[in-house]
Structure formats: C-alpha cells, structure tokens
C-alpha positions in Angstrom: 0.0 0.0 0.0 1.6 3.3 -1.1 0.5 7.1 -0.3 -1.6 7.0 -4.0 -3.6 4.1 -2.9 -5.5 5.9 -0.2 -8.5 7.8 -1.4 -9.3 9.5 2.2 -8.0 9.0 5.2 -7.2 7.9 8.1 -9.8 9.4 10.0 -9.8 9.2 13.4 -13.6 9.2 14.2 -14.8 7.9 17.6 -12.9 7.3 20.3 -14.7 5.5 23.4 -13.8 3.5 26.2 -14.8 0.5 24.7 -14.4 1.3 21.4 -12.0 2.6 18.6 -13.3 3.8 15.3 -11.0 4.8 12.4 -12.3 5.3 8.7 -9.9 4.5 5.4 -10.7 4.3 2.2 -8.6 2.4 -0.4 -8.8 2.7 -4.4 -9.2 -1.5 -4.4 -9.3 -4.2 -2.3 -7.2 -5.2 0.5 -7.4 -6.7 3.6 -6.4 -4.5 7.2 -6.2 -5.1 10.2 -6.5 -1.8 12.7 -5.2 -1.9 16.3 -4.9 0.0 19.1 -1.8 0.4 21.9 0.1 2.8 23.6 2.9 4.4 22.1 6.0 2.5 21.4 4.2 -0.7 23.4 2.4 -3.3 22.6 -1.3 -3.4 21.1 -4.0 -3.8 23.1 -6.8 -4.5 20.5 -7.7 -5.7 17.0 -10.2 -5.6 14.2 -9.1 -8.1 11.8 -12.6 -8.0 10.1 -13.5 -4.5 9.6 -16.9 -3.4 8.5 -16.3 -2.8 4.7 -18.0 -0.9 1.6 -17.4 -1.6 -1.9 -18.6 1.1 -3.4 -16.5 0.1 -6.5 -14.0 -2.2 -7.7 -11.5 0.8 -7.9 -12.9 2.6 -4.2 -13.5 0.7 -0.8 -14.6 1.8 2.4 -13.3 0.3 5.8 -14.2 1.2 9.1 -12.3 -0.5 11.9 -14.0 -0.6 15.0 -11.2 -1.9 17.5 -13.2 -3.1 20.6 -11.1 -3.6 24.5 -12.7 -6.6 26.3 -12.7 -4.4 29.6 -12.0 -0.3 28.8 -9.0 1.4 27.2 -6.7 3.0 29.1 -7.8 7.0 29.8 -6.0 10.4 30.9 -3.0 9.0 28.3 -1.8 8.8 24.7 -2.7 6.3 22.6 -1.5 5.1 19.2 -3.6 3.4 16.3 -2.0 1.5 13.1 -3.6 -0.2 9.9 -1.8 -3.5 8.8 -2.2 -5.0 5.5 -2.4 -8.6 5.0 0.6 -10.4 3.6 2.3 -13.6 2.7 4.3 -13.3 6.0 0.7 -12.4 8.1 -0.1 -8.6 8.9 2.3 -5.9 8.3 2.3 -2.3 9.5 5.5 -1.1 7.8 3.4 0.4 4.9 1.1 2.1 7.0 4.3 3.5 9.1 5.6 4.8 6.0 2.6 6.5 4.4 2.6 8.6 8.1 6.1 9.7 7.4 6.1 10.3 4.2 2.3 12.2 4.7 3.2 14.0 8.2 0.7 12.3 9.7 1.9 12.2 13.2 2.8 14.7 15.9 6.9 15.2 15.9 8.0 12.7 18.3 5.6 10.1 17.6 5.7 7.3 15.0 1.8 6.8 14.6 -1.7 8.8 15.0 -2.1 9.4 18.4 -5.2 10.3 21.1 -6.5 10.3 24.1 -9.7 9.3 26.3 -10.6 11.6 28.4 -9.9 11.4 32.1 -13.1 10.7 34.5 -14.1 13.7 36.2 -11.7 15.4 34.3 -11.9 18.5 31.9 -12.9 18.2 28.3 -11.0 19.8 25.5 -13.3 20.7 22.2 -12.6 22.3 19.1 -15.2 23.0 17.2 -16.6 24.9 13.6 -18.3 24.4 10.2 -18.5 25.4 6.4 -15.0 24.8 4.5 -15.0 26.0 0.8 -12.2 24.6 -1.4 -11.8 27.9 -4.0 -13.0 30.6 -1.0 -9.8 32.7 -0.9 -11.2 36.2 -0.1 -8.5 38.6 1.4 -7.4 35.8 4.3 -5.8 32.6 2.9 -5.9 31.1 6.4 -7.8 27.6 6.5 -8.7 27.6 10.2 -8.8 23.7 10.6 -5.3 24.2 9.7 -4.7 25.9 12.6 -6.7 23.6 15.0 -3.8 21.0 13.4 -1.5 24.0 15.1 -2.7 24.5 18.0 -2.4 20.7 18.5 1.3 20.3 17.4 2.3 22.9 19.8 2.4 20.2 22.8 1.2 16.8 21.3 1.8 15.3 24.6 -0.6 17.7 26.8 -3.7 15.6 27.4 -4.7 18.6 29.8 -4.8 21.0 26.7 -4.8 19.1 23.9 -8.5 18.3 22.5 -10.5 15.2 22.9 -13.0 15.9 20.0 -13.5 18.1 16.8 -16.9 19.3 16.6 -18.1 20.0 12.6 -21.2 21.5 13.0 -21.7 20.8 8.3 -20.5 22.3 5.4 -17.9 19.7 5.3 -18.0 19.9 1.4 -20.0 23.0 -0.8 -21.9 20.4 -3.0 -23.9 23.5 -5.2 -20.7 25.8 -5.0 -17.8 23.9 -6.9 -15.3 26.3 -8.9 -15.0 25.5 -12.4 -11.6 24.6 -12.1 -12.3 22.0 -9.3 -15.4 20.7 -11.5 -12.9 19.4 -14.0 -11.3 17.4 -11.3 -14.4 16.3 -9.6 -15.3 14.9 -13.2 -12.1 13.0 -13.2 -11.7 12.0 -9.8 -15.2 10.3 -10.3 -14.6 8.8 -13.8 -12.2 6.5 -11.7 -14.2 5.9 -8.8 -17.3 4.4 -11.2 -17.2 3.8 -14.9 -19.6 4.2 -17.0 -20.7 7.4 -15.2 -24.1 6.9 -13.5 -26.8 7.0 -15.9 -29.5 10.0 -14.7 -32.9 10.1 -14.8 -35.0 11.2 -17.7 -33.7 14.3 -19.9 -31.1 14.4 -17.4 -29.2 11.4 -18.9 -27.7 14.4 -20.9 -26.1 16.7 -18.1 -23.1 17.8 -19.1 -20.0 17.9 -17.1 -20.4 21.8 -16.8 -23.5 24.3 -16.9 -25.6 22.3 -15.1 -27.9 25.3 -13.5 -30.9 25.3 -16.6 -31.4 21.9 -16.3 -30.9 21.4 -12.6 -33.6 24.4 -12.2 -36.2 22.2 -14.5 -35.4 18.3 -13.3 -34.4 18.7 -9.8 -36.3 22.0 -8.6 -33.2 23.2 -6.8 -32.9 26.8 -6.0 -29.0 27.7 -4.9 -27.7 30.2 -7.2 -24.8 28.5 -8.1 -25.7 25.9 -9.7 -23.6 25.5 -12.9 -21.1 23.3 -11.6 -23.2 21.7 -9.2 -22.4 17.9 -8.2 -25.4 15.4 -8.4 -23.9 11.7 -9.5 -22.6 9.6 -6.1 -19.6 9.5 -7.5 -19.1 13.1 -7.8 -20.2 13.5 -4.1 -18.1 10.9 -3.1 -15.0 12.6 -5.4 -15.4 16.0 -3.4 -15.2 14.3 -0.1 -11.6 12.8 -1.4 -10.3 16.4 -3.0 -11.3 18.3 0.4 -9.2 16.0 2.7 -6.5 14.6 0.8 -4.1 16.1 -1.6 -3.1 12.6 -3.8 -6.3 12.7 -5.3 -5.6 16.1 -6.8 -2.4 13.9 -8.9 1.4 14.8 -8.8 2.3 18.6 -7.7 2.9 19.7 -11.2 -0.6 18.7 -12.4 -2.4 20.5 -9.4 -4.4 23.8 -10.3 -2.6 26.8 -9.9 -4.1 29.3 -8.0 -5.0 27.4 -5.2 -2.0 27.8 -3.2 -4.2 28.9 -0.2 -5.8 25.4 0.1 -3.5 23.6 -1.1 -0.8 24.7 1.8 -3.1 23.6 4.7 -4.2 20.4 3.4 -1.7 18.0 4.7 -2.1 19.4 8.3 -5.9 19.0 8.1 -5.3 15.6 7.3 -3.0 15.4 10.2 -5.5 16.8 12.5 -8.2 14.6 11.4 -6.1 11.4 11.8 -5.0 12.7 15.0 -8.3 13.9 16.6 -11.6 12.1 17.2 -13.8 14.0 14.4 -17.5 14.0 14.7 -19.4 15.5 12.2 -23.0 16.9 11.1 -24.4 17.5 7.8 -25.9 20.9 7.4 -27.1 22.1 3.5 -24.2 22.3 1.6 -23.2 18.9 2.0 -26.1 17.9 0.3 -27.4 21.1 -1.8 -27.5 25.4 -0.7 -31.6 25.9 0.3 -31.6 22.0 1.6 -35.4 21.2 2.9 -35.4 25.2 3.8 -39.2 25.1 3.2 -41.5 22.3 3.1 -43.0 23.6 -0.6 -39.0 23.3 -0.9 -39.0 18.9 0.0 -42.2 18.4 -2.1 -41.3 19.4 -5.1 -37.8 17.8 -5.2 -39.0 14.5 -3.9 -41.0 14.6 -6.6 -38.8 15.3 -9.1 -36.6 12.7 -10.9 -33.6 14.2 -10.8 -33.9 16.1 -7.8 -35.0 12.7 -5.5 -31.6 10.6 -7.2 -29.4 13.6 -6.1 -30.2 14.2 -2.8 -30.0 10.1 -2.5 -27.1 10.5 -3.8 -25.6 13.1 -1.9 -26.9 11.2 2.0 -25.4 8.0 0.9 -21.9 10.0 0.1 -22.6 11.6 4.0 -23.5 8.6 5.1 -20.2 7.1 4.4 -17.3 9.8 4.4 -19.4 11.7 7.4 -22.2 10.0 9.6 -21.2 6.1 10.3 -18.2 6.6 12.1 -19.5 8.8 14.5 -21.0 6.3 16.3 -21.2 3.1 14.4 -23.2 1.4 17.1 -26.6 3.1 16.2 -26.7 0.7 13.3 -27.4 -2.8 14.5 -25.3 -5.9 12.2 -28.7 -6.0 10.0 -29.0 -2.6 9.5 -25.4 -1.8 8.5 -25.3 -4.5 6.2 -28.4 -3.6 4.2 -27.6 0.2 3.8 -24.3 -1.1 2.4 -25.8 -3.4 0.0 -28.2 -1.0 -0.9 -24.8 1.6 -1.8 -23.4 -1.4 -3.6 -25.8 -2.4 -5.6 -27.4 1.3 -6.2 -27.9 0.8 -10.2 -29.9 -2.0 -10.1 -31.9 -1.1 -7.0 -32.7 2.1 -8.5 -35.3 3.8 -6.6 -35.4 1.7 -3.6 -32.2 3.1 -2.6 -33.5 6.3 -2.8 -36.4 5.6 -0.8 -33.7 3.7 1.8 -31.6 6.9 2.3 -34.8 9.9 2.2 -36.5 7.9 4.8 -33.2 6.8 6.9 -33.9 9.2 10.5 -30.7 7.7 12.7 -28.6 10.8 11.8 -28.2 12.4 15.6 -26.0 11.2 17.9 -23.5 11.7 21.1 -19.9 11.6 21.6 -19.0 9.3 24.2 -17.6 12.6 26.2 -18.5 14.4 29.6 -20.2 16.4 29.5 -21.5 14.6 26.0 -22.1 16.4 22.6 -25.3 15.8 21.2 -25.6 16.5 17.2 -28.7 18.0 16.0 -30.3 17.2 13.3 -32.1 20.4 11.9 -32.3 19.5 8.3 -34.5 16.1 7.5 -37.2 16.3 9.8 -38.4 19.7 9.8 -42.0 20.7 9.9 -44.6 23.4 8.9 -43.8 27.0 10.4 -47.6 27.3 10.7 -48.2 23.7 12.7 -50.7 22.4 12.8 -52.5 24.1 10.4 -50.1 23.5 7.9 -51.8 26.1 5.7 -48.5 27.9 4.3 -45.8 25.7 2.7 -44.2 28.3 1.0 -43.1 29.8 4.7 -39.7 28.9 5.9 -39.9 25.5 7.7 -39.5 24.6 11.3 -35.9 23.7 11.9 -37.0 21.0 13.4 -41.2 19.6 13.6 -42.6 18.5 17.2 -42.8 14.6 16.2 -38.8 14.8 15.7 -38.2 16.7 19.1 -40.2 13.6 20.6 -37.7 11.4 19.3 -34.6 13.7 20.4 -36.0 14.1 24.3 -36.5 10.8 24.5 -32.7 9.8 23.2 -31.2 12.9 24.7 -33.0 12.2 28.3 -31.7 8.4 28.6 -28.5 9.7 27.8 -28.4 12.0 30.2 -28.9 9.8 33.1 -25.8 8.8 32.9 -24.3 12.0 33.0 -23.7 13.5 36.5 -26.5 16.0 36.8 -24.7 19.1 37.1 -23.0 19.0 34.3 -24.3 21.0 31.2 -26.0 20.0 28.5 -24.1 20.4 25.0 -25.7 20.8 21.8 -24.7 21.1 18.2 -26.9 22.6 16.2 -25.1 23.9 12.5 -27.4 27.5 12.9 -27.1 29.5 16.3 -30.0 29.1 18.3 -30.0 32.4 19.7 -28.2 35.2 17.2 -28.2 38.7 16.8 -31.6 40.5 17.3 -30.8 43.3 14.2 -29.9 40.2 11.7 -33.1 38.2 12.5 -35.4 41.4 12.0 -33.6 42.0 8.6 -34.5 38.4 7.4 -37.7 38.7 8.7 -38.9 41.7 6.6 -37.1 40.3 3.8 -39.5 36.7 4.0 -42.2 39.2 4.9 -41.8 41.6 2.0 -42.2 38.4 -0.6 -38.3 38.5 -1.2 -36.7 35.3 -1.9 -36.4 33.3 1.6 -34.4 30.5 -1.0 -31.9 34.1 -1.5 -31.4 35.1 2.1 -31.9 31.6 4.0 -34.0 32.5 6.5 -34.0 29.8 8.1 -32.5 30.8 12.1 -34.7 29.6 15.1 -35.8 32.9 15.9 -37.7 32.7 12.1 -40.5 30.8 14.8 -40.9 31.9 18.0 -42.8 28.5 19.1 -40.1 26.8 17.9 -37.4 28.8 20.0 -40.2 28.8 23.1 -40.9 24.8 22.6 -36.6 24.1 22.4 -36.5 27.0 25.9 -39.3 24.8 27.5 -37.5 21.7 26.6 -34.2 23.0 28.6 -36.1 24.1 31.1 -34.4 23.8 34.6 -30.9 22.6 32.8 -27.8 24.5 31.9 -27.3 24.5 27.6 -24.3 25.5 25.9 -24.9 25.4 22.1 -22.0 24.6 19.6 -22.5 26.8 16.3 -21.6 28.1 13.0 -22.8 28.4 9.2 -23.2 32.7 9.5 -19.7 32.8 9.1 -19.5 35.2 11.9 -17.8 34.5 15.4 -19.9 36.1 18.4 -20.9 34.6 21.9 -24.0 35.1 23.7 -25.9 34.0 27.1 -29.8 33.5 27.5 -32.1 33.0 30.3 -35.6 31.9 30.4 -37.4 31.8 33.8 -40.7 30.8 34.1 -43.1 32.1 36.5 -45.9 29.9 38.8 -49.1 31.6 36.7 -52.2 30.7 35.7 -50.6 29.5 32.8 -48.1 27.9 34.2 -50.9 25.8 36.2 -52.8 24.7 33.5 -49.9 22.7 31.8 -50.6 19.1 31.3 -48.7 17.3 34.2 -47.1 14.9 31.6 -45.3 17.0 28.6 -45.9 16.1 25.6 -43.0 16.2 23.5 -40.6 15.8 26.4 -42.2 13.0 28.5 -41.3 15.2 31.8 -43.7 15.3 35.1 -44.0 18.8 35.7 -44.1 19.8 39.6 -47.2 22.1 39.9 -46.8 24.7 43.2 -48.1 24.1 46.3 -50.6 26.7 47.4 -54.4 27.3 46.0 -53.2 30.4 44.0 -50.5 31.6 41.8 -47.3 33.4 43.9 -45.8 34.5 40.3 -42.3 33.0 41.8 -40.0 31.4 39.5 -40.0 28.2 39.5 -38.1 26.5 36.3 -35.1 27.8 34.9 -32.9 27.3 31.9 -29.5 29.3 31.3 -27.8 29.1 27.6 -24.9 29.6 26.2 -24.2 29.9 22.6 -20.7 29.5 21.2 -20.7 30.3 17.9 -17.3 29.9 15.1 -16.6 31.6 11.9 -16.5 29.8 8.9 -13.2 28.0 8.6 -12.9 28.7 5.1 -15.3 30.7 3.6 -16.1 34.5 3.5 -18.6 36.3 5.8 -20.7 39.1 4.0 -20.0 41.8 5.8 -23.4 43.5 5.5 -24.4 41.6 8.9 -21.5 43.3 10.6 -23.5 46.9 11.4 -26.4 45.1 12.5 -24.6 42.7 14.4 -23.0 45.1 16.1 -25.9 47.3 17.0 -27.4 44.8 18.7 -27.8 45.0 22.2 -29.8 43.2 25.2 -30.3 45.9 28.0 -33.6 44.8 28.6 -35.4 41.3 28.8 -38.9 40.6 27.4 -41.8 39.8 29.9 -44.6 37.6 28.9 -47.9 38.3 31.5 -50.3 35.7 32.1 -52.8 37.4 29.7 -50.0 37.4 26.9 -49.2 40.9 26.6 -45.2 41.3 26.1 -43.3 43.6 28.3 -39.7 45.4 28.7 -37.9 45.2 31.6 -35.2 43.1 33.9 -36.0 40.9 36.7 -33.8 41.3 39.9 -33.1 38.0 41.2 -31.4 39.2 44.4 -34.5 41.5 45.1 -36.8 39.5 43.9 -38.8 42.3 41.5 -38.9 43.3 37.7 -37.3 47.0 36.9 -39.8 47.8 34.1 -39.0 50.0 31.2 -41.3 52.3 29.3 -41.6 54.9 26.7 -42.6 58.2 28.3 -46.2 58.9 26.8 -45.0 62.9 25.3 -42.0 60.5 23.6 -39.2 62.1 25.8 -37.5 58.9 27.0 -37.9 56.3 28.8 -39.3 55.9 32.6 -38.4 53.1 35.0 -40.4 51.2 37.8 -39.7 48.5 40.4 -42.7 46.3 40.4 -43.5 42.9 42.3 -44.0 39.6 40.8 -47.8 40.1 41.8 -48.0 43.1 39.9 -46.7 42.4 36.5 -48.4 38.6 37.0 -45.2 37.0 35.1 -45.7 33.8 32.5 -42.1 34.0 31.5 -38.8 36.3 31.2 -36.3 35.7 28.5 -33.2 37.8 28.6 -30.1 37.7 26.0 -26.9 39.3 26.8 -24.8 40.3 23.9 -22.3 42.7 22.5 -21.4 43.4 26.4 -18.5 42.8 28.8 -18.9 38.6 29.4 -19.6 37.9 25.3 -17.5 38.2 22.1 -18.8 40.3 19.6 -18.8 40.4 16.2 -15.8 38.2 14.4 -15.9 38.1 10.4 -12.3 36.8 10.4 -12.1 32.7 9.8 -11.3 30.6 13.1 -12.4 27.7 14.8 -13.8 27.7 18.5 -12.2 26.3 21.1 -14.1 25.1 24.0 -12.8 23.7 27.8 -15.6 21.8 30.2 -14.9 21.7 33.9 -17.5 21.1 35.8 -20.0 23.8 35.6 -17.4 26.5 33.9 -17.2 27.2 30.2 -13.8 28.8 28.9 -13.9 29.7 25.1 -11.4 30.7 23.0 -11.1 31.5 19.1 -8.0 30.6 17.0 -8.2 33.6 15.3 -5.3 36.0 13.6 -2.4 37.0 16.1 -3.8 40.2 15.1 -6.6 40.3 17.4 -4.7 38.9 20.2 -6.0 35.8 22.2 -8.8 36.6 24.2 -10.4 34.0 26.2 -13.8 34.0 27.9 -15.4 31.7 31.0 -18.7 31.8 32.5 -19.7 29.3 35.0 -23.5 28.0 35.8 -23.0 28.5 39.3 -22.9 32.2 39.1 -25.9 34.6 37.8 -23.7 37.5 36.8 -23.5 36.2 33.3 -27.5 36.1 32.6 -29.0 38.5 34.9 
C-alpha cells in the first residue's frame, strides 16, 4: 500500500472506552487489520474483520472498530495503526511509512495518536463548520489548519490538547464547486465508477459543466450557483476525497494553480483529522444550498426525478465519508449491512435506494464525552412553520417539527442519566439558536416583504418563536451551551428563560408532551408568580473556517444589544424590563407617553403577573462580539465553567472568555 492508494483518510472518528473507530478508504481491495496500543508498546486490540464498503471495484470503504474486552486505558496517549495482510501475516511497515512520508503524526511520535478523556476530568473541544475549497477572499488562512496548530504545539498535553473536533456541516459545498475543481471532480469520479451513472430522464444528458438550466427544471433546486453543481454519487463521493487529501488532486505539477491557499493547509488537516476524534453533522451544503429550507421546498424535489436521485445521492456519500463513524453502534449488524448493499448495488436497486436513504432518521447522535455532545439534526425532519395548520408551505420550515423533538428528548434524556447532573448539557446545532436580534429582523422583513427566503436563507430559530419557546421549555431547569456556526461570523452570547408559577403555568398538562417530563405544579391554591423552572444558555458560535462572511451583517450585528429582557404576563401581553433576582422584583421600562424617554419602575411579581422572562446578553463585557475573520472555536468543560477561545489572527490577540453555571452574573 503506497500514499496514492489511499483515497481519504485515516480518520480518526470515535474514540470511546470500549471502542476505537477509524475510517480508510482504499482505491481497491485489501485486507487490514486496525489496532490500538500505547505508544512504542504493545497493542491492546484488533479488528481483523473491519466493517467494509465496496462502493467500486477501484474505491472501498473500511471502518475498523477496535473493541477492549474491559475499557481502554484514559488520561493518556494512545496510538492506532492499519496492517495490510501479507504472505508473511499482517504488516504495518506500509502504513508507518505512508505517516512519514504524509506527516501524519505529531513530531516525536511514529503513529496517529489520542487520548480518552480522564473521568471527572476537563474536556478539550474544538469545534466549527463550512470549509469551501476555492473561497480565498483577502485571508488565505484555513482555520482547521490551525486547529492542526494548535495541536502540534504540545502533542503530549492531554490537559490542553483536544478530545474531539466538533463539525457543526459544510464539510463539502456540494452546489458551489469552482470550475476549475469541477474538471477534477469529473475526473476523480470517472475512476471511482465507470460508466458514469446513468441520470434520470432528460437528465441522462447533463453535461459535465453548466448544469444550472437543467438542474432548475429536473431537480427543482434553488441555490444560485448551480452551474457546476455535483449530483452523481460518485461526484459527491470525489469531493469528499479532494477536500481532505491532496493525492487525489495527482502529482504537484498537475495541481491547479491558483490554489495555493488550500493547497498549503491540506496535509495538516489531514493530520488533525487522523490525530483527533472527528465528529461531524451534515448541514445544507453537504447535500445542496436551500436544503429542505421550506416544506414547498422537499415536495417538489422529492417529486422530481432528478432532484429525489441527487439528494439520494448526496446522503449515501454523507452517510459514508461523514455519519457512520460517528457512532457506528446506532446501526445494528442488520441494519449496517443492508444500507451497504443498498450503496453497492445502487444501479440495479434504483429507486429503492432512494427511498432507503430519504426515509433513513438515525442521523443524531452523542460523543462518548462528559459532558457529552449531542448532534442535532435540523435539516431532514423539519415541519410546517404554521403547525398544525399547515396552511403555508411556502413559509420557511420549522428547523425541526414537534414529532422529531419527541424522538430527540427521549434519546437525549436516557442519555443524560448517565451523565452527572450538574454538568451541562451540549448541543450542536449547524445554525445558532439564539443570534443577533438586528440580523433576524432583517431576514424577517425580507421573507415578509415576498423577497426570496431560498436568497437570504432565512431559516435561524428565531424565524418561529414557538419553535425557539418549545426548544426553551424543553431545557427548562438545565444549563445548555450550544455549539454553532454556518453565519460565518464568530460572536458569543448568554440567554435566560425563567418561568413564573401563573395561571398559565398551572394549566400545563402534568405529563409534557413532547418531552415526557412530570412537571411539579406549586403548592398553594393560588398563583405566587415565583420562578419556578429555569434554563441558562450559552451559545458559542465559530466563523466559517474557510469561507467568507458578507459583511453586510456586521453593522447590524453590532448594533445589537440586550439591556432589557422581554416579559410575557399571564394574559399574553409582552413587556420590557429586567427581573432582579437578588430583590426578587422586575425593573420595568417604558416609553414616556410625550415620547421624551424612557421611565423606570420596580414592580413585584404580583403586579406584572409574570408567565415567562427571556433575557439575552450580547455585544457586552462577558460575550465576544462580532468576528468576520475565519477561526475555529475552542471550547474547555470543567464542571460547571465554560472557557472559550477562538484561534483567530495574532492580530486580534488571544482573548479567552469563561462563565460558569454556578454564578448569575453572566444572565441576569
């Protein structure tokens, strides 16, 4: 096996306790063997049969999932190699030499290495989205390059050194694919699968280039750059091998020119994701720009020929290079086995595959961390913004419909039984939950006006306020830190949301019903209007980490402010003011009535008759504001204290930035 002969990888995906995961993929057939030991010692597990694709006879996918018969060991380094079966039994010099010869370990190691996290000890996260091969702009930084940095500057420091990366989607731009790199998607896929995949319909006649007419009239897509869009598997699958390895470009001299600025962070990327337990989320780009961002939107490309085979197309490509190793234990033997078949025997299955891969719901999942990472999926089960009426499909869509928060409580809550209760809860969701305030009202009008909602994506939480109030009531009483990107601005922000013993509060169902949850009425025969369920939030939110941020967001952004928190009384009427948890009253805000300014009052509970308070601090001392520059986010756990940092430019210095739980400062 030579440096050529791997397509992509190795990828270091999960890393557990009792289990190992690493993804290679090799143009043809051979047989590995992964293991697992400690540096310079002896192994302490195999996989000698690792779970395979054949997605061609020229490209094969293995995933080894090294199992330890008791636990491996934590709080130290840990090395992994690949041997390839010979006449003399297995043999790990190849692999050894493709890691010199690729720099694909740390300096003073001979192999990958990681780590498992200590028990009760902190966790190390790096985390961000939405990496464009051809975005240049006026930075030629790739930020995962400089997660690989960050990294190499002490290897051996398990304290500092990360125990997960965190992509939040955009892995690939499947709609946004420079001409240039079109010509080598085409070739890259012409020798993963020949003949090329035969399309549906008039499609059969898509050329290589210009694709946007007829992708507009088959497939009903709507991203504006859709002339050298991707739709055959093998062009997904080609992408995925040009973003993360440089062999599949060819030799150096036959490399574009021009694209200097990817090319010279590639091999530490590769590095980092060899080195690094990588988990990863799809968010639209990795399938197509405007990706189920309406339900009108799913109809009419489900129902479209074209449209149907490349979005199979594009999940069965994420399903391999991004989803299964992530946690390959959400797919029982049965399971696993049929979605390969399906992949391998896609021509002749035809439209069953399709059907496989739209109606396949298994895409969120936890790393095996604590505090654990739960991925969000906001892009395949969405509803209508106007539930349950459903009377408006043209409206931007639910990021998420209530059936699928059913299924996410009731995952997420058995999970978090075994996680010590006062630890946070961490969330990944590829759009911010809470944002800036000036943005969201511009993308409001904008959808309100009639302008293109497909144009402007508008497609944020805050697009729905039951959505936002039903994901609030669902945190209530826990701590939530939310992992974020896709704006391609860096910013922090903290929320509250109280709510109040009211009327309203009273006449809850005692079960909920997306959550499952007993709620706890009051004691007493009337309402006191004292809080009594809290949830605090977070949001952590990372530039692109190669792509450009349209700096028309950046005077909104930073006009936004959060002096004041909105009030909801129990007869629904919103009002402007702070609550005052040490006094135990609401400092209310109003416009004087001759419009002069503003007057203040301290009221009690009783009089305002609170339902809820939700307050967001931004753009003040405790938050980041505004960042256009490309970074990744990096994150420390400790108990109940958060510490962020951004790997951004020297030029901005290195500014780091910790609440903890325990304290109110940061949300009242």
């Amino acid at each position: 096996m030579k440096p050529e002969d791997i397509f992509l990888g190795p990828i270091l995906r999960r890393a557990a306790p009792d289990q190992v995961v690493i993804c290679l993929a090799t143009k043809g057939p051979t047989r590995l063997r992964f293991s697992v030991g400690e540096p310079n010692g002896e192994w302490l597990a195999h996989d000698e049969a690792p779970f395979t694709v054949v997605v061609s006879p020229t490209l094969h996918f293995h995933f080894g999932c090294v199992s330890s018969g008791s636990s491996f060991p934590r709080g130290r380094l840990l090395e992994y190699g690949i041997a390839v079966s010979g006449a003399s039994g297995w043999d790990y010099e190849d692999f050894d030499r493709i890691v010199k010869s690729d720099a694909l370990a740390y300096e003073g190691f001979q192999r990958p290495t990681f780590f498992l996290q200590q028990p009760g000890g902190a966790l190390n996260v790096l985390y961000g989205s939405c990496r464009k091969i051809h975005d240049e702009n006026e930075s030629k930084l790739d930020a995962l390059a400089e997660g690989d940095a960050f990294v190499a500057a002490d290897p051996r420091d398990v304290g500092r050194r990360p125990a997960a990366l965190c992509l939040g989607g955009d892995q690939i731009y499947a709609d946004d694919v420079n001409k240039t790199v079109m010509g080598y998607v085409i070739q890259c896929a012409g020798l993963i699968e020949s003949p090329v995949e035969p399309l549906p319909g008039p499609a059969l006649a898509l050329p290589d280039f210009n694709r946007g007419p007829m992708l507009r009239r088959y497939a009903k897509f709507t991203s504006d750059t859709l002339d050298n869009h991707i739709v055959r598997f093998s062009e997904y699958l080609a992408l995925y091998g040009l973003t993360w390895n440089k062999h599949n470009w060819g030799p150096k001299e036959k490399r574009p020119t021009g694209f200097d600025h990817f090319f010279d962070g590639l091999c530490a990327v590769r590095r980092l994701l060899a080195n690094v337990p990588t988990y990863m989320i799809f968010d639209d780009h990795d399938v197509t720009d405007d990706w189920n961002l309406s339900v009108r939107w799913r109809e009419e490309v489900s129902h479209a020929d074209l449209g149907r085979r490349a979005i199979a197309n594009a999940l069965m490509a994420y399903w391999l290079c991004q989803d299964f190793g992530n946690d390959p234990q959400r797919y029982d033997r049965g399971t696993r086995r049929r979605l390969a078949e399906a992949i391998e025997r896609r021509r002749e299955r035809g439209s069953k595959v399709e059907e496989l891969f739209w109606k396949l719901d298994r895409w969120e999942f936890a790393t095996p961390t604590s505090p654990l990472i739960y991925f969000l999926d906001t892009r395949t089960q969405r509803g209508y913004v106007d539930e349950p009426a459903r009377r408006n499909p043209s409206a931007p869509a639910f990021l998420r419909s209530p059936e699928a928060w059913q299924q996410t409580m009731a995952r997420l809550e058995q999970l978090l039984r075994e996680q010590e209760r006062s630890l946070p809860v961490v969330l990944v969701s590829a759009v911010p939950v809470f944002g800036f305030e000036l943005v969201e009202t511009a993308q409001a009008l904008i959808t309100v006006f009639k302008l293109s909602s497909y144009k402007f994506d508008f497609e944020n939480w805050a697009a729905n306020e039951r959505q936002l109030q039903l994901f609030m009531t669902l945190m209530s009483g826990r701590d939530v830190v939310i992992l974020s990107g896709d704006v391609h601005y860096a910013f922090t922000s903290t929320a509250r949301m109280i709510y109040f013993d009211s009327e309203n509060f009273r006449a809850l169902p005692a079960v909920d019903a997306v959550s499952g949850r007993h709620r706890r009425l009051p004691s007493g025969s009337a309402p006191s209007y004292a809080p009594v369920s809290e949830a605090r939030f977070i949001q952590l939110t990372s530039s692109a980490l190669k792509n450009f941020a349209d700096d028309r967001a950046r005077m909104a952004a930073n006009a936004s402010r959060s002096q004041w928190g909105k009030i909801i009384d129990r007869d629904g009427v919103e009002l402007r003011g702070t609550f005052r948890d040490e006094y135990r009253n609401f400092m209310m805000v109003e416009e004087a009535a001759d419009g002069s300014g503003f007057t203040f009052e301290y009221r009690s509970p009783e009089q305002v008759r609170p339902n809820t308070y939700f307050r967001q601090r931004i753009n003040d001392e405790f938050n980041a504001a505004y960042i256009a520059d490309r970074n990744m986010g990096l994150v420390r756990f400790r108990g109940r204290t958060v510490t962020q940092q951004y790997l951004i430019p020297k030029s901005h210095g290195e500014r780091s930035l910790s609440w903890d739980f325990a304290n109110a400062r940061y949300w009242s």
